[in-house]
C-alpha positions as CSV (number, residue, x, y, z in Angstrom):
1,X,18.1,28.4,9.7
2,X,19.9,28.3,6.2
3,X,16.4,28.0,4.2
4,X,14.9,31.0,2.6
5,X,12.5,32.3,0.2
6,X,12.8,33.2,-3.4
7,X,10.3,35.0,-5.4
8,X,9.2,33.4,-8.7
9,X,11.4,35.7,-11.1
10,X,14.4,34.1,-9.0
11,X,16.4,31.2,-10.6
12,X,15.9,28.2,-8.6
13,X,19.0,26.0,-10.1
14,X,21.5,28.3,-7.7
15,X,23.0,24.8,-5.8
16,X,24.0,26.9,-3.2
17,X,20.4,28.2,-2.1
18,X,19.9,24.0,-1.5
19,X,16.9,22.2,-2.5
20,X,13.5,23.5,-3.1
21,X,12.1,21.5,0.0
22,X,9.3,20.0,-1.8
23,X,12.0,18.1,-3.7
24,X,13.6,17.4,-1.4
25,X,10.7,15.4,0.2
26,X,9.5,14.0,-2.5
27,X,13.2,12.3,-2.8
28,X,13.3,11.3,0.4
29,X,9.7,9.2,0.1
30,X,7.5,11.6,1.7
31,X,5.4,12.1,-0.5
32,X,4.9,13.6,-4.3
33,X,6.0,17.3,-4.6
34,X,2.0,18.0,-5.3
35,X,1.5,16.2,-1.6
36,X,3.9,18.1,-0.1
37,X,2.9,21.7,-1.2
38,X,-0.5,20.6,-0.1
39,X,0.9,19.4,3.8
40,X,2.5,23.1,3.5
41,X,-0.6,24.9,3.3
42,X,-1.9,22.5,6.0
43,X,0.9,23.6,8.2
44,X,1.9,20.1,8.9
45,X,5.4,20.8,8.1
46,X,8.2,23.0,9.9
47,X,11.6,23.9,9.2
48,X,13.9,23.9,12.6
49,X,11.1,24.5,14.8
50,X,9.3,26.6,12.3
51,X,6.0,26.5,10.2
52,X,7.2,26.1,6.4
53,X,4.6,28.7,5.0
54,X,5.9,28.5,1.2
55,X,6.9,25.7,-0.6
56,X,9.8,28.0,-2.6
57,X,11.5,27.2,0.9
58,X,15.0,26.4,0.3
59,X,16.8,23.3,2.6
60,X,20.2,22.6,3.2
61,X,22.1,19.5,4.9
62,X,21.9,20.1,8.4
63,X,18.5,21.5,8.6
64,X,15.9,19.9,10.5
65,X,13.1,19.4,8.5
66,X,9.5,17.8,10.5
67,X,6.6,16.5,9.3
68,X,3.4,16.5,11.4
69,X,5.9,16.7,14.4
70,X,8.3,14.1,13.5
71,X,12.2,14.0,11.9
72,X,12.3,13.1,8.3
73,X,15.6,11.1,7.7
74,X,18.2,13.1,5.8
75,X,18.3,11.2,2.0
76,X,19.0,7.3,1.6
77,X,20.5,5.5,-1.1
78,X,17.9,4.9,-3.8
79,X,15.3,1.4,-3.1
80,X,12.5,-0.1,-4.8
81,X,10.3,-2.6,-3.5
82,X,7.4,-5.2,-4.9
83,X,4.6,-5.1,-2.8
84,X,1.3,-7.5,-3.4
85,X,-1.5,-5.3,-2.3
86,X,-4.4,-6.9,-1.4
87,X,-8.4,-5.9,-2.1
88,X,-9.5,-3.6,0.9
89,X,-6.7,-1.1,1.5
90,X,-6.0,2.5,0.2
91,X,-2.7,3.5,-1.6
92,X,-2.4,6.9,0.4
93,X,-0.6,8.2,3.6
94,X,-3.7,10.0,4.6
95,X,-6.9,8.7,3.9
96,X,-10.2,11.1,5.3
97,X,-12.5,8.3,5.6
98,X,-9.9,6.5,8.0
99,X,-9.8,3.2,5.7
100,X,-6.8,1.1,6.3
101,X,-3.8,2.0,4.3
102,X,-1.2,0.1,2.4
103,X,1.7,2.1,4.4
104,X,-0.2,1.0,7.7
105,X,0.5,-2.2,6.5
106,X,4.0,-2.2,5.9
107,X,6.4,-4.4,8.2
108,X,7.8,-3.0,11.1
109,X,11.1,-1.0,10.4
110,X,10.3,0.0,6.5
111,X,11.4,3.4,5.7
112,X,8.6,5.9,4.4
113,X,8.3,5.4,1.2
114,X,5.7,6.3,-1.7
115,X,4.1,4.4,-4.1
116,X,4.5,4.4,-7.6
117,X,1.0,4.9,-9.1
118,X,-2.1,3.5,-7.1
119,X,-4.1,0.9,-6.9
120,X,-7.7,1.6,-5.9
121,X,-9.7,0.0,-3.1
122,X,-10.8,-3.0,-4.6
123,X,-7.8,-3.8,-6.6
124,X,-4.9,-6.0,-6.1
125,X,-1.9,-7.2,-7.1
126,X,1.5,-5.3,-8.1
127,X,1.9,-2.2,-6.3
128,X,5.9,-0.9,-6.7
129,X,6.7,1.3,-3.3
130,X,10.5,3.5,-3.0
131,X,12.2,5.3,-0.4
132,X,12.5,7.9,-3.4
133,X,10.4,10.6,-4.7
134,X,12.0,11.4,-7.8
135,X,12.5,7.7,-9.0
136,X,8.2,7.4,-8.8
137,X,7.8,10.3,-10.3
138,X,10.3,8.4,-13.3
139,X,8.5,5.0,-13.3
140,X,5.5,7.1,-13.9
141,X,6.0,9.0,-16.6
142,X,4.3,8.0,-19.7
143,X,7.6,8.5,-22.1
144,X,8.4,5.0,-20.9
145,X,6.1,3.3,-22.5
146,X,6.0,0.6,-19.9
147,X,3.7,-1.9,-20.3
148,X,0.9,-3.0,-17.5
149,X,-0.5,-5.7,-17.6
150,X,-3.8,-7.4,-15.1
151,X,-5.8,-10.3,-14.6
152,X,-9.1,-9.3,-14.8
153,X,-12.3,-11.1,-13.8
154,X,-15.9,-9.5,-15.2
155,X,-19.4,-10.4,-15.1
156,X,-21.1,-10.4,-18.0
157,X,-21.3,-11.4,-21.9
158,X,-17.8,-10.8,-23.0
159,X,-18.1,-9.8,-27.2
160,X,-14.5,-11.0,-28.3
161,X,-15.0,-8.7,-31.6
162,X,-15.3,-5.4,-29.0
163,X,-12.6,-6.6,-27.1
164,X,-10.5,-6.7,-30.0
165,X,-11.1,-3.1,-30.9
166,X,-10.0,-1.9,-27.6
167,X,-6.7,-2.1,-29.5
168,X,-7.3,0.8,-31.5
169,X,-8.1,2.8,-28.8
170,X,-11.9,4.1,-27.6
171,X,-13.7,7.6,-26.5
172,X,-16.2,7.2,-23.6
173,X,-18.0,9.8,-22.0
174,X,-16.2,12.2,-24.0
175,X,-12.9,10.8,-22.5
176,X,-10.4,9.4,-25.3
177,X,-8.4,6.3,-24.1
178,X,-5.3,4.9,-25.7
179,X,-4.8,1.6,-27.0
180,X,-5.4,-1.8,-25.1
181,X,-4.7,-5.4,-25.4
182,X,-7.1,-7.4,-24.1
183,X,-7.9,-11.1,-24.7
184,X,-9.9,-13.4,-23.1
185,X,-8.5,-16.1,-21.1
186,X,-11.9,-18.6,-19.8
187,X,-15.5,-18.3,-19.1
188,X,-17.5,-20.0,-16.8
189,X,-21.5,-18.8,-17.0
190,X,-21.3,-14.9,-16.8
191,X,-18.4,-14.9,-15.1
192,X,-14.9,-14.7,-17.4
193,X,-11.3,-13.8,-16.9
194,X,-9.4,-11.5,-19.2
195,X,-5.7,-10.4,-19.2
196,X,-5.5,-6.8,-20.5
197,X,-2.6,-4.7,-21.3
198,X,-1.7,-1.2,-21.6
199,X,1.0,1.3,-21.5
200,X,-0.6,4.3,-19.7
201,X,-3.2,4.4,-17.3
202,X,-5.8,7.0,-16.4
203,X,-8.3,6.7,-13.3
204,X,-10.2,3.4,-13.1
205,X,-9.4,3.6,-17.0
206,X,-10.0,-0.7,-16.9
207,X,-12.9,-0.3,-14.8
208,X,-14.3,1.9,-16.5
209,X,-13.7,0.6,-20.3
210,X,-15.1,-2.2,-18.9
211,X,-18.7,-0.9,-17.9
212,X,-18.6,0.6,-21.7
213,X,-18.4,-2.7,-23.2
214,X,-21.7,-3.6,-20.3
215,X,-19.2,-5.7,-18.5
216,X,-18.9,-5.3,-14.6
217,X,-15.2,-5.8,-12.8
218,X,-15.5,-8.1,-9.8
219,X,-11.8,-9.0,-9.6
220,X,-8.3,-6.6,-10.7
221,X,-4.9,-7.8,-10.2
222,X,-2.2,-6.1,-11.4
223,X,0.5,-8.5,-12.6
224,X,3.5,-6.4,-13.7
225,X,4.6,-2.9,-14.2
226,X,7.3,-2.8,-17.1
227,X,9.9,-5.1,-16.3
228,X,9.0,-5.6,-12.6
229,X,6.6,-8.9,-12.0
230,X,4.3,-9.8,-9.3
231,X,5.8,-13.2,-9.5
232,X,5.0,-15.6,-6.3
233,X,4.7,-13.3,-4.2
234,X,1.5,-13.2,-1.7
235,X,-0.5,-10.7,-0.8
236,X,0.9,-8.1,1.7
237,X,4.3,-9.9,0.7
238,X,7.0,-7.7,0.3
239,X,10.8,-7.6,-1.3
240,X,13.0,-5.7,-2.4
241,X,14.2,-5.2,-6.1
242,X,18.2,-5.7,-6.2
243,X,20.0,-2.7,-7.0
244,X,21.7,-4.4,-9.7
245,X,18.7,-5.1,-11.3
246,X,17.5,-1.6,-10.4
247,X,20.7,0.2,-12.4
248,X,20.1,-2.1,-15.1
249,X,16.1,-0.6,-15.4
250,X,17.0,2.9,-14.3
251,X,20.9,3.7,-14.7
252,X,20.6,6.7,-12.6
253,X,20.6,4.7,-9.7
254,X,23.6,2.5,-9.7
255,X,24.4,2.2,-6.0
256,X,25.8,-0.3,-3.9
257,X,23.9,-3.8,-4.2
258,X,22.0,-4.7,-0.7
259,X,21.0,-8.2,0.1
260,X,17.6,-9.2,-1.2
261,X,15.0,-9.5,1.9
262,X,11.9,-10.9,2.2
263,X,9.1,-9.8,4.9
């Protein structure tokens, strides 16, 4: 076995110690770094043959690395894909109350990949899944300023003046949350549809914005994140983002170009 462990005074940019092997996961669409020190303590994952009991484990090429009994893939080239996710399954690998997942939904010969961000249960729309760890972890951060951007369909009297305002930014329940654009689009009785846009997400933050303004969320589709579009794409539809246009977004992973495939 080439892994080992370092203590935590121990400089852990020494190449030839390898990867820390929750990185190492986590770029191999696993799951997030957080995940996978969690499936450690777990013991869901061994290293040639052998629990991994710390995740300050150190892999090299060549080591066999398992998770919940099975070979993870040494490291691919870098992929993204658009998924439309539909109402009624969960973006996790593992879900304790057994509800269908959007990885169990996949087609047949995906690679494990990870999602960037989540949808919840209930909403749908664009969900953007990669083969790589550290590329979600990217797309996520909230440097980028990335714009997201949903239909959203709410029951209820919609006050345009309050809506407006959103743009400023709002505190609920002691919770401050940053600016969004919202406008609304038609209304039909108490039912109306809005499209609302903002840069960085917290949990449920629409849903729950929404309820402050005495407005209930029956429908959420997601229709882009950043530069990436749900476009015509139906639900549990799937393609792949072509690497050109993936270098162009995120220079760090200029690759090859693959052919464009649709499931």
């Amino acid at each position: 076995m080439s892994a080992y462990m370092t203590d935590a005074s121990s400089p852990s940019s020494d190449t030839s110690r390898g990867e820390r092997i929750a990185k190492a996961l986590a770029r191999r669409g696993v799951a997030s770094r957080r995940d996978i020190e969690r499936m450690i303590e777990e013991g869901r994952i061994t290293l040639d043959g052998k629990p991994v009991t710390h995740p300050a484990t150190f892999i090299q090429p060549g080591d066999i690395v398992s998770v919940d009994g099975k070979p993870v893939d040494p490291p691919q080239r870098t992929r993204l894909w658009r998924y439309h996710k539909p109402a009624g399954l969960v973006t996790t690998h593992h879900d304790p109350e057994e509800r269908r997942t959007v990885f169990e939904s996949l087609p047949k010969g995906m690679p494990r990949v990870i999602s960037v961000g989540r949808l919840d249960l209930n909403s749908e729309g664009l969900l953007l899944l990669t083969n790589d760890g550290a590329l979600a972890r990217e797309l996520e951060l909230p440097s980028r300023q990335w714009i997201r951007r949903y239909r959203v369909r709410v029951f209820g009297l919609v006050d345009e003046k309050r809506l407006k305002s959103l743009a400023d930014g709002c505190v609920l329940d002691g919770v401050r949350y940053g600016p969004i654009e919202a406008t609304l689009d038609s209304s039909k009785g108490d039912n109306s549809w809005l499209t609302v846009s903002l840069r960085e997400g917290k949990n449920r933050e629409i849903r729950k914005v929404m309820m402050g303004m005495n407005l209930h969320v029956s429908r959420l589709i997601r229709l882009s994140y950043g530069p990436f579009t749900l476009g015509n794409l139906k639900p549990h539809e799937l393609e792949e983002v072509a690497t050109r246009t993936l270098a162009e977004q995120i220079p760090s992973t200029k690759t090859a170009s693959p052919k464009k495939k649709r499931h």
